[in-house]
VEXPA-175092 format. One line per field, with one value per residue (C-alpha): residue number from 1; residue in three letters; x, y, z. Coordinates in pm, whole numbers, plus 50000, padded with zeros to 5 digits. Layout:
REM residues N
num: c(NUM,...)
residu: c(ALA,...)
xx: c(X,...)
yy: c(Y,...)
zz: c(Z,...)
REM end
This chain:
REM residues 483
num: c(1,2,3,4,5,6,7,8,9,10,11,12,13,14,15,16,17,18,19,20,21,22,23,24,25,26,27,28,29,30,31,32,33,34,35,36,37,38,39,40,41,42,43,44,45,46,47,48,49,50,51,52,53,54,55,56,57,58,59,60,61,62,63,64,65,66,67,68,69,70,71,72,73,74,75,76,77,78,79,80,81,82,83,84,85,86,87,88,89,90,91,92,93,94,95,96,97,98,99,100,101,102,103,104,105,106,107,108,109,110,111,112,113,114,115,116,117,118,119,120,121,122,123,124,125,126,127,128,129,130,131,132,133,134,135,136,137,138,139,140,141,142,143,144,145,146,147,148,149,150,151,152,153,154,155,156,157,158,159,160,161,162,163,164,165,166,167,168,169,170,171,172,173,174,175,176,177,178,179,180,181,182,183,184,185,186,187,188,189,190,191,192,193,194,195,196,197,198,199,200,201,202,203,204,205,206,207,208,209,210,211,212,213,214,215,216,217,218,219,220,221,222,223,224,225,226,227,228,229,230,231,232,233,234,235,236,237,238,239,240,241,242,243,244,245,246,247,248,249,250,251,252,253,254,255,256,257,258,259,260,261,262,263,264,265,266,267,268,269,270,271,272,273,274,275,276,277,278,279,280,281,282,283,284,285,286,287,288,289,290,291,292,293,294,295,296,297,298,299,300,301,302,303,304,305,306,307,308,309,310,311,312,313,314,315,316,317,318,319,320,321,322,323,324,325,326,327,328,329,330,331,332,333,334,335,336,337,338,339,340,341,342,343,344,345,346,347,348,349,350,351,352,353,354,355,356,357,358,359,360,361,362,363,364,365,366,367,368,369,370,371,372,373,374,375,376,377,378,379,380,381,382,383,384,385,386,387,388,389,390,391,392,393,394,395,396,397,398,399,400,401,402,403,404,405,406,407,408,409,410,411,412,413,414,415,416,417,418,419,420,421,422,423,424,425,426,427,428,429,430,431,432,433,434,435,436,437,438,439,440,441,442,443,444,445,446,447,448,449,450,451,452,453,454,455,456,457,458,459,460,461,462,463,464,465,466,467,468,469,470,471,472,473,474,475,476,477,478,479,480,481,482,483)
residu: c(UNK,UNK,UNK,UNK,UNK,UNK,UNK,UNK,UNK,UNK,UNK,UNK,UNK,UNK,UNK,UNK,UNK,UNK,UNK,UNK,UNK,UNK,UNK,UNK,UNK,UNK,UNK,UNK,UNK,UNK,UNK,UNK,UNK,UNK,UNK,UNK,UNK,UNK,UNK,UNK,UNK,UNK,UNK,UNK,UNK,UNK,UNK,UNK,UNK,UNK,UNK,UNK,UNK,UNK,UNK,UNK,UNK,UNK,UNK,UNK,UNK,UNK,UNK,UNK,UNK,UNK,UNK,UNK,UNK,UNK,UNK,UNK,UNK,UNK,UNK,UNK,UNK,UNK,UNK,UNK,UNK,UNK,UNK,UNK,UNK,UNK,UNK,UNK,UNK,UNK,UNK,UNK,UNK,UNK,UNK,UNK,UNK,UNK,UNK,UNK,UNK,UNK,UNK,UNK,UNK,UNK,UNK,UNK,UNK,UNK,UNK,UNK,UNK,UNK,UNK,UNK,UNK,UNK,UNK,UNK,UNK,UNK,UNK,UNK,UNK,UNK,UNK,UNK,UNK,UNK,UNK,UNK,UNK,UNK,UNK,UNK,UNK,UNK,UNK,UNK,UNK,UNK,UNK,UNK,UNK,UNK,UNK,UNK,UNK,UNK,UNK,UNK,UNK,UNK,UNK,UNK,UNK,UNK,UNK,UNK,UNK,UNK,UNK,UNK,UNK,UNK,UNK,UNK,UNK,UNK,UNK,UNK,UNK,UNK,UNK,UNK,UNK,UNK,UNK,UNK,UNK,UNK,UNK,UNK,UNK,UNK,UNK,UNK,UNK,UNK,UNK,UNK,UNK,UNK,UNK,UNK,UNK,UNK,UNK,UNK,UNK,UNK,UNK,UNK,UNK,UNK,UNK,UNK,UNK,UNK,UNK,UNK,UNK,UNK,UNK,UNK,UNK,UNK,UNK,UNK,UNK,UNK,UNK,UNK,UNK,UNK,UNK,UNK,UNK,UNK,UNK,UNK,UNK,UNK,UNK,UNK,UNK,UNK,UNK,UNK,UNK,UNK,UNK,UNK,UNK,UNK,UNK,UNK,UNK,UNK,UNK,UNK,UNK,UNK,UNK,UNK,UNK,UNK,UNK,UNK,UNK,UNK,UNK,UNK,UNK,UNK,UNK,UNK,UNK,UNK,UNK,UNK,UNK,UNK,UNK,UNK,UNK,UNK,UNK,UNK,UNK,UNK,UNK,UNK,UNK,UNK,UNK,UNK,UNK,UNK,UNK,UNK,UNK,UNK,UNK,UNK,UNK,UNK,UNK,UNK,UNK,UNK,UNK,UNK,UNK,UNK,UNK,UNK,UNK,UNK,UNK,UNK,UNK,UNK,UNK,UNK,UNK,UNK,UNK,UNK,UNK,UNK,UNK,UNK,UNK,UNK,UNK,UNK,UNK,UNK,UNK,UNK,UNK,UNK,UNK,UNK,UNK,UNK,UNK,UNK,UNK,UNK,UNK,UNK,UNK,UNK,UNK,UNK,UNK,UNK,UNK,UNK,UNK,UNK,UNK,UNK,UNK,UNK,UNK,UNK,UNK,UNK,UNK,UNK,UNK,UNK,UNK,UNK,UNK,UNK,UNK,UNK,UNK,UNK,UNK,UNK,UNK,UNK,UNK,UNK,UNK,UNK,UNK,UNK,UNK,UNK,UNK,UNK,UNK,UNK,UNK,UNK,UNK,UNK,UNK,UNK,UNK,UNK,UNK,UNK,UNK,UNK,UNK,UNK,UNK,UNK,UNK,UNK,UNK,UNK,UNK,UNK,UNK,UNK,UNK,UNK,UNK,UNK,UNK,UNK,UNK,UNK,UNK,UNK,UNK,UNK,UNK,UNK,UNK,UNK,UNK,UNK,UNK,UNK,UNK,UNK,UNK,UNK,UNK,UNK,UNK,UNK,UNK,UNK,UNK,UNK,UNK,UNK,UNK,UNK,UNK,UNK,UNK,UNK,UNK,UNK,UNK,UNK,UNK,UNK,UNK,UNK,UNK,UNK,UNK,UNK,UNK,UNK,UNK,UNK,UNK,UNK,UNK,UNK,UNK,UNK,UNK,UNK,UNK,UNK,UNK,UNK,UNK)
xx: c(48841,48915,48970,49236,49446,49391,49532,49808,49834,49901,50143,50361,50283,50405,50718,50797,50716,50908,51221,51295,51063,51243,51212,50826,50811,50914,50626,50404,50417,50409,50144,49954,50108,49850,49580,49559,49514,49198,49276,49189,48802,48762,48511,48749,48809,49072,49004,49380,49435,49746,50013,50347,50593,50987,51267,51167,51357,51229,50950,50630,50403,50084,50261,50332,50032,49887,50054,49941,49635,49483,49394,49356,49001,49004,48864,49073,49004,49223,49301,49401,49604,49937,49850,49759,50080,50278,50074,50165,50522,50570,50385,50628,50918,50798,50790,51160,51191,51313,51585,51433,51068,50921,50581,50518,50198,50118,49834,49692,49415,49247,49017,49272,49585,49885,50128,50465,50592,50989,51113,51489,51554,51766,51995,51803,52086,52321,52591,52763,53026,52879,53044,52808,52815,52679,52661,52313,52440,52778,52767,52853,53056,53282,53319,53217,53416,53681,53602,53660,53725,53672,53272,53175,53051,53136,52982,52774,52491,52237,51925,51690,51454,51270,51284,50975,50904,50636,50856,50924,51228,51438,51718,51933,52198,52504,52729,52968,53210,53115,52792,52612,52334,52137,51797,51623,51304,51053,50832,50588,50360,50145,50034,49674,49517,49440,49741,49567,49725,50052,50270,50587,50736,51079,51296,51604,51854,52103,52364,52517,52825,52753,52400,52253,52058,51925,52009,52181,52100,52302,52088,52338,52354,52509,52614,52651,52975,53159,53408,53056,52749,52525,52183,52073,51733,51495,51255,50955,50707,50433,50237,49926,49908,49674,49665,49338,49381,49715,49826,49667,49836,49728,49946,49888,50205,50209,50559,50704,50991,51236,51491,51736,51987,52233,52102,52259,52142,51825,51945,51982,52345,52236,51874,51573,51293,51533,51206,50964,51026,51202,51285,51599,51425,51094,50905,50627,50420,50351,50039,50043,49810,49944,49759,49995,49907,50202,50123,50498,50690,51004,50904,51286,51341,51019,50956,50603,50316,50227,50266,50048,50081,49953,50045,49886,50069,50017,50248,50187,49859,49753,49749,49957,50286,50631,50610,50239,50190,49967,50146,50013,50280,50137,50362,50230,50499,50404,50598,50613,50766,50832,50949,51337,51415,51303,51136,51038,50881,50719,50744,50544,50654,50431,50423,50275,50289,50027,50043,50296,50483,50687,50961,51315,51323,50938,51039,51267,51156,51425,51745,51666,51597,51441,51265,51564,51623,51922,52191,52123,52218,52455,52150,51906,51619,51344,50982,50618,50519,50668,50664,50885,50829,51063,51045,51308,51412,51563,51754,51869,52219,52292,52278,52511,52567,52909,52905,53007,53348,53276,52882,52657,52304,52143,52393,52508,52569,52626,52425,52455,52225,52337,52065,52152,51928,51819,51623,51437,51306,51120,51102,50931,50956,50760,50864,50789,50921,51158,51250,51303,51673,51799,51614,51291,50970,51079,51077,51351,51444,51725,51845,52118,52194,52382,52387,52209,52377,52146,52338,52263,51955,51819,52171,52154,52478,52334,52606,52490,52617,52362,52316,52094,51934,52254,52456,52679,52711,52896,52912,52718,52680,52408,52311,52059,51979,51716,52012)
yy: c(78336,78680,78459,78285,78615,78809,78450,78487,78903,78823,78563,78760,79077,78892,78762,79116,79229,78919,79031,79340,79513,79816,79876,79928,80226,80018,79761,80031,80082,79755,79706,80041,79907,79583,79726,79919,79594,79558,79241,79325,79273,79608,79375,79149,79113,78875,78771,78845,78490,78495,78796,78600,78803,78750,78931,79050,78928,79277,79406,79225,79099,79323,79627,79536,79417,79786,79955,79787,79921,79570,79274,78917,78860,79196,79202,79425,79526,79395,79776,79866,79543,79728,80032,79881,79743,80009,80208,79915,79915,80304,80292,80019,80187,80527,80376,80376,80077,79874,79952,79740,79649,79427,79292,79007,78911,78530,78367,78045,78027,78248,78402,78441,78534,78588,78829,78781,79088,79090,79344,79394,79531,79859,79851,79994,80057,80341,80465,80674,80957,81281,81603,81892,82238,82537,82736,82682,82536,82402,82718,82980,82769,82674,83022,83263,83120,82942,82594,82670,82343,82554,82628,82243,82000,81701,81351,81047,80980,80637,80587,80288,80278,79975,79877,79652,79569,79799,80124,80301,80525,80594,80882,80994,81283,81398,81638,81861,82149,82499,82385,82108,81934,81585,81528,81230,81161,80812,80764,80499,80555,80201,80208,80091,79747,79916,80044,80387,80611,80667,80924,81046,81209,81392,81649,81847,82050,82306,82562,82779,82983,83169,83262,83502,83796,84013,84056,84314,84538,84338,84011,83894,83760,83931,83700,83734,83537,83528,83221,83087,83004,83246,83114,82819,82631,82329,82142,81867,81753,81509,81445,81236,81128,80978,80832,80611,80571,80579,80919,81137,81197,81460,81559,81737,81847,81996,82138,82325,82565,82762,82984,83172,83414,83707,84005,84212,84033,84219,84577,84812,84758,84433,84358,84524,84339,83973,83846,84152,84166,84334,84000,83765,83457,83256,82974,82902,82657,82571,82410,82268,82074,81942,81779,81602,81437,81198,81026,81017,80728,80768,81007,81157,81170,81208,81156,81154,81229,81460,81614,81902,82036,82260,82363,82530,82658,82873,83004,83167,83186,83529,83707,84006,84103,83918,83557,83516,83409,83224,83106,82894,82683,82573,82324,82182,81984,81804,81606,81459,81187,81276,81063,80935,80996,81377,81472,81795,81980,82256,82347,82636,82705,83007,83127,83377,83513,83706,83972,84113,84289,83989,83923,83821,83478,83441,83605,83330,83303,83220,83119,82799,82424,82389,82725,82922,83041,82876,83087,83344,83054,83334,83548,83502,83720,83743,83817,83774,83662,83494,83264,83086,82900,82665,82488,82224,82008,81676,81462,81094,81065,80727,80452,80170,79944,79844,79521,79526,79401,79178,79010,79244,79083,79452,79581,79378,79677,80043,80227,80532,80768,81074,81356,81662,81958,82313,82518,82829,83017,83296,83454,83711,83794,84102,84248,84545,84858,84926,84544,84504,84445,84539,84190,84246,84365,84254,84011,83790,83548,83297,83004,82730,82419,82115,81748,81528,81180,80974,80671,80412,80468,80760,80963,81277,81515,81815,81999,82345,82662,82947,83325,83546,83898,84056,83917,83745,83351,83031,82691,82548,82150,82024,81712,81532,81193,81040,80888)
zz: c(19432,19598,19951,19732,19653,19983,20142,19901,19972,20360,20299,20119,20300,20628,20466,20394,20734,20870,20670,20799,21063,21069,20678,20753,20480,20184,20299,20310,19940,19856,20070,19891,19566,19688,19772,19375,19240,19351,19512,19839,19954,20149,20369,20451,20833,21057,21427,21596,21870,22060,22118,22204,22311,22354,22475,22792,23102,23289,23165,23262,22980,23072,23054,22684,22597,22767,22505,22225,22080,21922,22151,22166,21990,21815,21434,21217,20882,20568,20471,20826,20913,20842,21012,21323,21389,21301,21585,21819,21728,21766,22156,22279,22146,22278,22623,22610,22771,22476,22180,21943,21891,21591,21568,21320,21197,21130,20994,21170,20915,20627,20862,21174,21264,21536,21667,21736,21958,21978,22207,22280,22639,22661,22976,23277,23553,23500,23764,23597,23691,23582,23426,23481,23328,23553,23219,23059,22725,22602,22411,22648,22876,22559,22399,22656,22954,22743,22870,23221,23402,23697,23627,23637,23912,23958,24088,24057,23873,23976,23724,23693,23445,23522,23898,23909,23571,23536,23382,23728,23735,24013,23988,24228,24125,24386,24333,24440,24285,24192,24296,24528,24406,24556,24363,24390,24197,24172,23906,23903,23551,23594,23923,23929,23793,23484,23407,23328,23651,23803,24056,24084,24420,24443,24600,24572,24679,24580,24670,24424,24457,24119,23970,23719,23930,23653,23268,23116,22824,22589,22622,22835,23214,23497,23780,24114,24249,24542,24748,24957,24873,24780,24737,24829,24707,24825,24633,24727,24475,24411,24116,24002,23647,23433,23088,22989,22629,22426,22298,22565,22901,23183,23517,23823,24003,24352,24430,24719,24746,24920,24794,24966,24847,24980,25153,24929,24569,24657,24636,24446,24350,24152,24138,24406,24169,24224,24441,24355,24728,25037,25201,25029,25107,25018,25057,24780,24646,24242,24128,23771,23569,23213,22901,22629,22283,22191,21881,21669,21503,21755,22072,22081,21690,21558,21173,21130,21313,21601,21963,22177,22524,22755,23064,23358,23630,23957,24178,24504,24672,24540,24206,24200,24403,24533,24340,24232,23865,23634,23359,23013,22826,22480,22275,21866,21686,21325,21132,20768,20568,20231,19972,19906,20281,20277,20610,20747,21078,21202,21571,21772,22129,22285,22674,22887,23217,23470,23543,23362,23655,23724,23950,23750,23832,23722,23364,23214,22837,22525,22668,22863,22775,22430,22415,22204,21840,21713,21618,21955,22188,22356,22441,22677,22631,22903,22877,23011,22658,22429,22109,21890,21591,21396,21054,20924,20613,20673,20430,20556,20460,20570,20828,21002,21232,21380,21559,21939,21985,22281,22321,22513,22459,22507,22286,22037,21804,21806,21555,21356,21127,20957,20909,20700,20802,20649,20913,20940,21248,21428,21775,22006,22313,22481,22861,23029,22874,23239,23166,22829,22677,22308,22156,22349,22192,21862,21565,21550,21300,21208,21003,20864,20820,20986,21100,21303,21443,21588,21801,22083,22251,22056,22173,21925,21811,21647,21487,21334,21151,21188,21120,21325,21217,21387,21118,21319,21239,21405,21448,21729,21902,22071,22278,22396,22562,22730,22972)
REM end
C-alpha cells in the first residue's frame, strides 16, 4: 500500500518539477509538506537509467554529465531525490556555460527512473568595442574627475567562452588611449580524460601615462602624470589546476614580471620606498597556490549556500627587502534563504602581508576590486593587514521577462529582478606607523541601503546610498558581469 502512495508522491512531485523548474522553492515545501504525511517509506530507494540531455549544440555531453553529481545506475534515496537535483542544477549553471538549466525527473517504473537535463546555451563569442576607465571605480572617475572623457581607453574586446566544447576561454583585450593595454589569456579547465585537471597560460602588457606612486595623508592617491609614458609593465603566467570532486578547486599559478617606471618616481620628491629599492625597474616572479569551496545556488548572485578561499602567494626569491613578500588571502561567504523572499549574507574578507616593511606597490589593501567598505569607495586605504567584514538583508521585489523583439534562440528574452538591500559593514586596516594615513590603524564601519538589478546573463546594477563614520553620505553605482 505505501508503494501505491510514494508511486502517486513522485508523479505529482514530477509534474510540479515539470511545471516550472525555476520555481524549485515552492516544490520544496510541497515536497517537505509530503514528506509530514508520513507517506514516504524513508527506505525507499530508485535506480536513476538514462540522463538525456537537450539543448546543447556546443557543449559536449560528458562535460555535462561531469558536473552532475548523480549517475546513470546510481540509487538515491526517496528523502534526498529533490535535493540531488537541485545540486545538479546549481553545478551546470555555475559553469556559466548555460543561461538556463532544468533537470526533470521521470519515472520509467515504480522502482526506476530518468533524467531529462535541458540546458539553454548562453552566447559564447563576444567582440565587442570596449570603454575602459583608468580610475579604479566609476566612483572617482565620475565625481572626482568629473567624467573626464579624457582618462579612458579605448578598443576592442574578443572573448570565447567555449572554443572546443569543453568550457575553454580565450580573451584577448587591445587598447589604446590614456593607456595601452594587449592581454591575452587561455583557459582550458577539462583537460584530462577525467575531467578532474586543467591550465591556463597568459600574458600582458601595459604602458601607463598616469599612475598612483604613493598615497597621501587624506586616504587619497597622488599620481604621477606627464605627456609619455611613464611606467611600463609585462606579464607571463601559467597555471595548473585541479578539481576532483565538485565544490573543491585548488590552483597553482607561476607568474613573471617586469615593471618599469621613471627615474625620478623613485625619489624623494614623490616616493623613495615606490620599489623599496634604489633601481626604477624590476623583474620578479609570483608563486601562488589557491584552495576554493564553491557550493552556492547561483555562483555570481548567490542566495543560499556557501564559498571559502585561501590564497598563498610568494613574491621574490627571498624574504625581506626590495619586492619579497608572503602574503595569505582568506575569503568565507554564507548565505540564507529566508522565508517570503527574505535573504541575507555575511561576508569576511581578511589579508596579510610579510614582513611588514613593504614596498608601496606590495601594500594595496581596501580600495581595489571587491575588498572595500561601501560608502569610502573614494578612499583607498593601504595596509600589511587587513580585514573587512560585511552583512546584508535582501528583499525580492519583483521579477520579469520582456520578450525579444526579433527571435534570438539564445536569447529569446531579456530578464529582470529587483533586489532591495539593507547593509551593514566593518573594516581595518593596520600599516606601519611612517606609512599609515588618517583611516589606518583603526575601526571603521559603514552602512545603507539600495537596489540590486539582476539582468541577462547574471549582469548586476547595484545602486546604493551609504554613510560612513565620517558622516559624509552619497549615492553610489556599481557593476558587474561575468562578460
Amino acid at each position: 500500500m505505501k508503494q501505491t502512495y510514494l508511486y502517486f508522491f513522485f508523479m505529482v512531485l514530477l509534474h510540479a518539477l515539470s511545471v516550472n523548474a525555476q520555481q524549485h522553492i515552492d516544490t520544496k515545501i510541497f515536497y517537505e509538506q509530503l514528506r509530514e504525511t508520513n507517506l514516504i517509506d524513508s527506505s525507499s530507494k530508485f535506480i536513476l537509467g538514462d540522463i538525456i540531455i537537450y539543448g546543447n549544440k556546443k557543449t559536449k555531453d560528458y562535460v555535462i554529465l561531469r558536473e552532475m553529481n548523480i549517475k546513470s545506475g546510481d540509487t538515491v534515496n526517496a528523502l534526498s531525490l529533490f535535493e540531488t537535483i537541485q545540486a545538479s542544477r546549481d553545478l551546470l549553471y555555475n559553469t556559466n556555460l548555460f543561461s538556463e538549466v532544468e533537470i526533470i525527473p521521470l519515472m520509467t517504473s515504480a522502482y526506476s527512473f530518468a533524467l531529462k537535463v535541458i540546458v539553454l546555451e548562453r552566447w559564447y563569442i563576444y567582440p565587442a568595442p570596449q570603454f575602459k576607465l583608468i580610475d579604479r571605480n566609476f566612483n572617482e572617475w565620475w565625481k572626482t574627475y568629473n567624467a573626464d572623457f579624457n582618462r579612458v581607453s579605448y578598443g576592442l574586446k574578443f572573448t570565447h567562452y567555449n572554443i572546443s566544447g569543453r568550457g575553454d576561454q580565450l580573451n584577448l583585450i587591445f587598447l589604446n588611449g590614456y593607456s595601452r593595454n594587449f592581454y591575452a589569456n587561455y583557459v582550458a579547465p577539462y583537460s584530462n580524460p577525467r575531467l578532474t585537471e586543467g591550465f591556463s597560460v597568459g600574458m600582458g602588457f601595459a604602458q601607463n601615462k598616469e599612475f598612483n606612486y604613493n598615497t597621501g595623508y587624506n586616504n587619497k592617491l597622488l599620481q604621477y602624470n606627464k605627456s609619455d609614458f611613464g611606467k611600463t609593465a609585462f606579464f607571463v603566467n601559467a597555471s595548473y589546476r585541479k578539481r576532483n570532486g565538485f565544490y573543491n578547486r585548488h590552483y597553482f599559478i607561476a607568474q613573471l614580471n617586469y615593471i618599469k617606471v621613471d627615474d625620478s618616481v623613485i625619489t624623494a620628491k614623490y616616493n623613495p620606498n615606490y620599489f623599496n629599492s634604489p633601481h626604477s625597474k624590476k623583474l620578479f616572479v609570483d608563486l601562488t597556490y589557491g584552495f576554493q569551496y564553491i557550493n552556492t545556488d547561483n555562483i555570481n548572485y548567490p542566495l543560499k549556500g556557501k564559498m571559502y578561499s585561501f590564497l598563498i602567494t610568494k613574491r621574490g626569491w627571498g624574504w625581506s627587502g626590495g619586492l619579497n613578500m608572503f602574503a595569505l588571502d582568506v575569503t568565507y561567504r554564507k548565505y540564507y534563504t529566508h522565508k517570503k523572499h527574505f535573504y541575507s549574507g555575511f561576508q569576511l574578507f581578511t589579508k596579510i602581508k610579510l614582513p611588514f616593511e613593504q614596498a608601496y606597490i606590495n601594500q594595496r589593501a581596501m580600495g581595489y576590486g571587491d575588498f572595500y567598505l561601501s560608502g569610502l569607495e573614494y578612499y583607498v586605504i593601504d595596509g600589511v593587514a587587513a580585514a573587512i567584514s560585511k552583512y546584508n538583508l535582501n528583499k525580492k521585489l519583483f521579477s520579469l521577462k520582456i520578450p525579444m523583439p526579433f527571435k534570438i534562440k539564445q536569447v529569446p528574452y531579456i530578464p529582470f529582478t529587483v533586489y532591495s538591500k539593507l547593509y551593514a559593514e566593518a573594516g581595518y586596516s593596520f600599516n606601519k606607523k611612517k606609512y599609515a594615513t588618517e583611516l589606518n590603524n583603526r575601526f571603521l564601519y559603514t552602512a545603507g541601503f539600495g537596489f540590486d538589478l539582476l539582468s541577462l546573463y547574471d549582469l548586476k546594477l547595484s545602486i546604493e546610498y551609504s554613510i560612513n563614520q565620517l558622516g559624509e553620505k552619497g549615492l553610489f553605482l556599481h557593476t558587474r558581469s561575468i562578460l
